[in-house]
C-alpha distance (Angstrom), angle and dihedral (degrees) to the residues before:
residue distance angle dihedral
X1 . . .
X2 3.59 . .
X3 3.84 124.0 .
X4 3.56 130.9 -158.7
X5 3.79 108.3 -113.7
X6 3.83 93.5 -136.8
X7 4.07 83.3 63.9
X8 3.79 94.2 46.2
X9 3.77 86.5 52.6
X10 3.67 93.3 49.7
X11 3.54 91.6 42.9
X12 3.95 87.8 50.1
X13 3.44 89.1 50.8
X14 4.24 92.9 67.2
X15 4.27 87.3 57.4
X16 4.18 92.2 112.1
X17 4.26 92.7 150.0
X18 3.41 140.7 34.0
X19 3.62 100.6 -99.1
X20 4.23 84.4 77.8
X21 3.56 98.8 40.8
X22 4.07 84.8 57.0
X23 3.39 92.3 56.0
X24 3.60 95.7 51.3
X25 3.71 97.8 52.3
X26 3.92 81.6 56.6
X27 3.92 85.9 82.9
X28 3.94 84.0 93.5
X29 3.79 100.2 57.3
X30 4.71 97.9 17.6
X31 3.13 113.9 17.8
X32 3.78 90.6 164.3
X33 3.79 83.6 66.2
X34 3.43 95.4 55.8
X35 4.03 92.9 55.2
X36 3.80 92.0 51.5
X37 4.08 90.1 54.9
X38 3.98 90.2 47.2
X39 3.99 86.0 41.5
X40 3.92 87.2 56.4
X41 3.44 105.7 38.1
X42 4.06 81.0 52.7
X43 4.22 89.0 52.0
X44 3.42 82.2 50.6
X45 3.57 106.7 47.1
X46 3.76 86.6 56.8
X47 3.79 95.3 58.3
X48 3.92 92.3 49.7
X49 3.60 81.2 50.6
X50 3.94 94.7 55.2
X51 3.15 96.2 47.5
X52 3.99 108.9 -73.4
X53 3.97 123.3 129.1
X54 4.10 121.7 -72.0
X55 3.45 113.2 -118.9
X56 3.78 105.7 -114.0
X57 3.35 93.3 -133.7
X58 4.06 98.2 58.7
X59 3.82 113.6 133.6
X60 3.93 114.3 -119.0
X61 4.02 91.3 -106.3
X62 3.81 91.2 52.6
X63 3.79 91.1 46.0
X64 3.74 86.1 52.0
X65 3.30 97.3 47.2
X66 4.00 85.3 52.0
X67 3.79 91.9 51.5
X68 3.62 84.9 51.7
X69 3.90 97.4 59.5
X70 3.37 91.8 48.2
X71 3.04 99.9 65.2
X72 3.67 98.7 40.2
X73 3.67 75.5 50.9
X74 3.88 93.7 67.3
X75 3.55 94.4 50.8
X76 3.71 96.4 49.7
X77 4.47 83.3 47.0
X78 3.95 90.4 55.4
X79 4.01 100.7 52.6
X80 4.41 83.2 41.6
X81 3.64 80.6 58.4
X82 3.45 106.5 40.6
X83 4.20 89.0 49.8
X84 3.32 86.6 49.4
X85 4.10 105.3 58.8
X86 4.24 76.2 52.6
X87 3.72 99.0 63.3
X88 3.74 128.6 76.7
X89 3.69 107.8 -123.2
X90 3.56 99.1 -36.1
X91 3.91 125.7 95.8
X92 3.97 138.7 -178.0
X93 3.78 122.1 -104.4
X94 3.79 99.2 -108.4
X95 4.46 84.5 -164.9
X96 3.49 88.2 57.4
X97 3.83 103.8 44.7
X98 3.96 87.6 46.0
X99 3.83 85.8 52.4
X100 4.03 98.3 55.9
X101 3.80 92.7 47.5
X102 3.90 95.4 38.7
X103 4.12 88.6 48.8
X104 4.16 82.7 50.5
X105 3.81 109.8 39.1
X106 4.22 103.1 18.2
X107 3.61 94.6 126.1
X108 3.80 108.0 17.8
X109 3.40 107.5 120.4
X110 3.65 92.2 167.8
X111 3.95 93.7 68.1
X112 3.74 116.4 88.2
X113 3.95 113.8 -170.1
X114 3.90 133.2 -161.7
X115 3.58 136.9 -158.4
X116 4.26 95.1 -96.1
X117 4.18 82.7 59.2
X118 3.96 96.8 47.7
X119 4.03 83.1 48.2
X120 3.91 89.5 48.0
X121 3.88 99.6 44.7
X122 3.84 93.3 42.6
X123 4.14 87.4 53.1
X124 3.58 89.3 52.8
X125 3.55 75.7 76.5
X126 3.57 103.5 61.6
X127 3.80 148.3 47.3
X128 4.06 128.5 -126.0
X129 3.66 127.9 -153.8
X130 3.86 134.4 135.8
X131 3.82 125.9 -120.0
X132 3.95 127.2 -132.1
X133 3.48 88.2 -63.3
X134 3.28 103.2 54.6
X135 4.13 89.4 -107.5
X136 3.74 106.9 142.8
X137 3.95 120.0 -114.0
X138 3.65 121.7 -145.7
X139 4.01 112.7 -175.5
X140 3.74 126.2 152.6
X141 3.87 128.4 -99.7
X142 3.50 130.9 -132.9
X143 3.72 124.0 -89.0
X144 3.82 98.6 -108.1
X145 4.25 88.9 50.6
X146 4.42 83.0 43.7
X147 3.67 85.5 53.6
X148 3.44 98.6 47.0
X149 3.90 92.9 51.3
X150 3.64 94.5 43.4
X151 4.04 82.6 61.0
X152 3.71 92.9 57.1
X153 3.70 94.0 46.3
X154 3.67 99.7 51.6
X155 3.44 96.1 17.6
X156 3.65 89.0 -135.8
X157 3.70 120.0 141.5
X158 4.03 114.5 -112.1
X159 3.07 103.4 -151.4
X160 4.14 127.9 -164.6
X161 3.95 79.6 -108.7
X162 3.34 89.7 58.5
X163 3.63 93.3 44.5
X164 3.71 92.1 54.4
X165 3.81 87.6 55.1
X166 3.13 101.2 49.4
X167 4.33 88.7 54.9
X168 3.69 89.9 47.0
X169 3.98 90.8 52.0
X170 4.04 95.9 39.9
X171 3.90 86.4 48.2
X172 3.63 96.3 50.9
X173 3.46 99.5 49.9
X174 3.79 98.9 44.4
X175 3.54 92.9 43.1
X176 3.53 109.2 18.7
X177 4.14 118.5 -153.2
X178 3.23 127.5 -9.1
X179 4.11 119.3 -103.8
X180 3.68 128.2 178.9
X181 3.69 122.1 -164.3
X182 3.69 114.5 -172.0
X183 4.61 90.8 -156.0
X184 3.44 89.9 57.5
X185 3.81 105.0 130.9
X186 4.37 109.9 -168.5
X187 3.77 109.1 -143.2
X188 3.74 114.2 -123.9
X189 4.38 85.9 -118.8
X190 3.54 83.6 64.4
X191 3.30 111.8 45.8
X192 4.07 120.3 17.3
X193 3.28 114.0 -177.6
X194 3.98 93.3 -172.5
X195 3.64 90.0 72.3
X196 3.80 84.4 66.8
X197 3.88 92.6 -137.6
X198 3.87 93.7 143.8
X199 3.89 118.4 48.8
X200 3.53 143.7 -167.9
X201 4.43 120.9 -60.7
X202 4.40 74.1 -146.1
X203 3.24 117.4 48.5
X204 3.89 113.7 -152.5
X205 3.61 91.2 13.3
X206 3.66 131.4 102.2
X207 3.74 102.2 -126.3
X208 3.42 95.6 -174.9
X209 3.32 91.1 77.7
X210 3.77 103.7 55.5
X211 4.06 87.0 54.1
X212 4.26 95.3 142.2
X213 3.99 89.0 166.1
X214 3.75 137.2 7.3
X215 3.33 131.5 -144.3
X216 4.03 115.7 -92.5
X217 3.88 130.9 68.0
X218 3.53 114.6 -24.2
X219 3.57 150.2 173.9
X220 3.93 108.5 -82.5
X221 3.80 98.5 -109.8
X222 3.85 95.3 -164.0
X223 3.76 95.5 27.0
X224 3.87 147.2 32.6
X225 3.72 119.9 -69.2
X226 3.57 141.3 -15.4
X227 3.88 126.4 -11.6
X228 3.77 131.9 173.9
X229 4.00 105.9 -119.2
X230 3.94 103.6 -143.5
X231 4.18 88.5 -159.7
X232 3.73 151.1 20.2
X233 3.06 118.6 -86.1
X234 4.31 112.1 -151.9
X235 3.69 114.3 -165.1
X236 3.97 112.3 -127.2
X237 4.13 146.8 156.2
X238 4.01 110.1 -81.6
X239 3.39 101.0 -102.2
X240 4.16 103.5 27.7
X241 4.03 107.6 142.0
X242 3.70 116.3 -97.3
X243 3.99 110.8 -143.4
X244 3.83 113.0 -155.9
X245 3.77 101.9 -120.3
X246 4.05 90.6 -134.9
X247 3.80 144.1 5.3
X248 3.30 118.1 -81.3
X249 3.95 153.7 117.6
X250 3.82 127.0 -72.7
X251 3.41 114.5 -123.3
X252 3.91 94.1 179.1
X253 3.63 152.4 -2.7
X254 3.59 115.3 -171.6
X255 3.74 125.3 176.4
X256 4.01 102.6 -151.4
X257 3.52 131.2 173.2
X258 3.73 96.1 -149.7
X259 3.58 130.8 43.0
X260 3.66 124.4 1.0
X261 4.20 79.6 11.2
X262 4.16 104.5 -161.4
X263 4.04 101.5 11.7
X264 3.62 137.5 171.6
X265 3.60 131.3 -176.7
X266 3.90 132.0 -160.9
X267 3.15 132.7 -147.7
X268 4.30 114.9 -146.6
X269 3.67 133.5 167.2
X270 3.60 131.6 -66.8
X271 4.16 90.3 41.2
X272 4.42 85.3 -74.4
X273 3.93 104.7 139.7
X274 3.80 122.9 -171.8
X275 3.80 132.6 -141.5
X276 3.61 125.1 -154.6
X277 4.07 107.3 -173.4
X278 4.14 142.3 -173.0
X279 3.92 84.5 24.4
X280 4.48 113.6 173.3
X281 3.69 73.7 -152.0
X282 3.43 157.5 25.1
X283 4.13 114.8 -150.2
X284 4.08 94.8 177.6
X285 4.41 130.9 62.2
X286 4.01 113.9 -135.9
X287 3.95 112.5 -106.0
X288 4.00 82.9 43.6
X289 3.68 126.6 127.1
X290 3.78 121.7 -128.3
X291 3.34 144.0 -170.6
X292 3.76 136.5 -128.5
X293 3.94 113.2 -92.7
X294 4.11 91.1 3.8
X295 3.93 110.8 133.5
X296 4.11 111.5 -100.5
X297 3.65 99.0 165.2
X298 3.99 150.4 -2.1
X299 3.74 122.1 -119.7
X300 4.24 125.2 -105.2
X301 3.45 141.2 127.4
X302 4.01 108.7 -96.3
X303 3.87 117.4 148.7
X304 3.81 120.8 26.2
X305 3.67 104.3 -17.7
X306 3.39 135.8 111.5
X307 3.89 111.2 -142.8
X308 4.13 133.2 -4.7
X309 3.46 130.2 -52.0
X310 4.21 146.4 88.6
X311 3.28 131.4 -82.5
X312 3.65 109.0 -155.1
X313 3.92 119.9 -174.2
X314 3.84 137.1 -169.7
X315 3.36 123.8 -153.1
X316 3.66 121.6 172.5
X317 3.99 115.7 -164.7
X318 3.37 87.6 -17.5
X319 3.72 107.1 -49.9
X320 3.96 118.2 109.5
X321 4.44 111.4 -126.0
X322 3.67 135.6 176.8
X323 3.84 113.8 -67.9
X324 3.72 89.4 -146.8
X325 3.73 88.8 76.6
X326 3.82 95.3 62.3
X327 3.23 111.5 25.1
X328 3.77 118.0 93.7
């Protein structure tokens, strides 16, 4: 994963003890470890930003850089709310708007902004027509068209990188860190399956028979003892189609070596999100809109895993649940 350089010096800038400075000589022998530190002091950084605590150990450049934000921040909040009180029922994501300019500018002290930019960033965000009447129509765009305009208005590139980011940061604020809890029971008001809202990851096949592990504690398949499994895991060729099992946006597609290896999540209604893990690849481009049952991937065993199949999770608002409840 790439990382702007502006963030790594930012994120550089919070090393106050040892403890840091030993990870970043680390470089030489993991330099995958290295990116996840910078990655989380970044998450992080964002949250203090928003409104979360300061770590008390923040260096005085990171602080600044903080301060900063914040009040780039404000002026970014002001034109949200301003488009806002002009569209009918509608509104902009204020997390995700913070996210694109925080992913660009966190960091750049160099780059003073006024007013007239905060108006034209924000309507990079939006789209303007008039009804029969002639009575203009504000109503916001999708993130791939937001992206697009926020390249020809800064004429920076956004990059799938900084796609990825800015799905990582949007998720984390709205729905903070991920928790699984194997007794959760879902209540048949929340989620109805007989409505057939969520589909099948195969369509035409009978899933439920290619379960190879369920979702609750475990034996560590790639370690030593017990481990909670956050998904289902369904047993397929490398390379079978995987269907999105409803509409939705992409928050991000992330080709890892580790882990999850080639992942995607998606973002539905009602704050559910969907993981699709160990992917050979990845059909679909975070910030994109897709559709229920429409191909976003193809079955394999990338990251840790040890032969071919999906990993499909659930999390609603955050917190990771059985599949078996949704999925039809």
């Amino acid at each position: 994963m790439a990382v702007n350089p502006l963030l790594i010096k930012a994120a550089v800038a919070v090393a106050t003890d040892k403890r840091f400075w030993i990870t970043l000589v680390s470089i030489i022998v993991g330099f995958l470890l290295v990116i996840t530190s910078v990655v989380a002091v970044i998450i992080n950084s964002f949250s203090f930003i928003l409104g979360g605590k300061m770590d008390i150990g923040a260096s005085a450049q990171y602080k600044e850089y903080v301060v900063e934000m914040k009040q780039k921040f404000d002026g970014i909040e002001s034109e949200i709310t301003s488009l806002n009180s002009k569209m009918n029922g509608e509104t902009l994501e204020s997390e995700h708007i913070k996210a694109v300019f925080y992913t660009l500018y966190f960091g750049d002290a160099k780059t003073n902004f006024d007013s007239a930019f905060y108006k034209r960033f924000v309507n990079c965000f939006v789209s303007r027509g008039k009804d029969e009447d002639g009575k203009e129509i504000i109503k916001p765009v999708g993130w791939t068209e937001s992206y697009i305009n926020i390249e020809n208005l800064t004429g920076k590139s956004f990059s799938e990188n900084h796609r990825n980011n800015v799905g990582e940061l949007y998720y984390n604020q709205k729905y903070g860190s991920s928790k699984s809890d194997e007794n959760y029971e879902v209540d048949n008001s929340e989620i109805d399956n007989s409505t057939g809202q969520y589909g099948s990851p195969f369509i035409g096949i009978n899933w439920r028979n290619y379960i190879t592990s369920e979702y609750g504690m475990r034996k560590n398949p790639t370690g030593i003892g017990e481990k909670m499994h956050t998904g289902l895991d369904i047993g397929m060729p490398k390379g079978t189609p995987i269907n999105a099992v409803d509409g939705g946006v992409v928050l991000y597609a992330k080709r890892d070596i580790t882990g999850y290896g080639y992942h995607l999540a998606i973002e539905h209604a009602s704050g559910i999100v969907t993981l699709y893990a160990h992917c050979s690849e990845l059909l679909i481009s975070p910030g994109q809109k897709v559709a229920k049952g429409e191909v976003i991937a193809k079955v394999g065993t990338t990251g840790n895993s040890t032969g071919n199949h999906l990993h499909i999770e659930f999390l609603v608002n955050g917190k990771q649940q059985n599949p078996i409840k949704f999925l039809n």
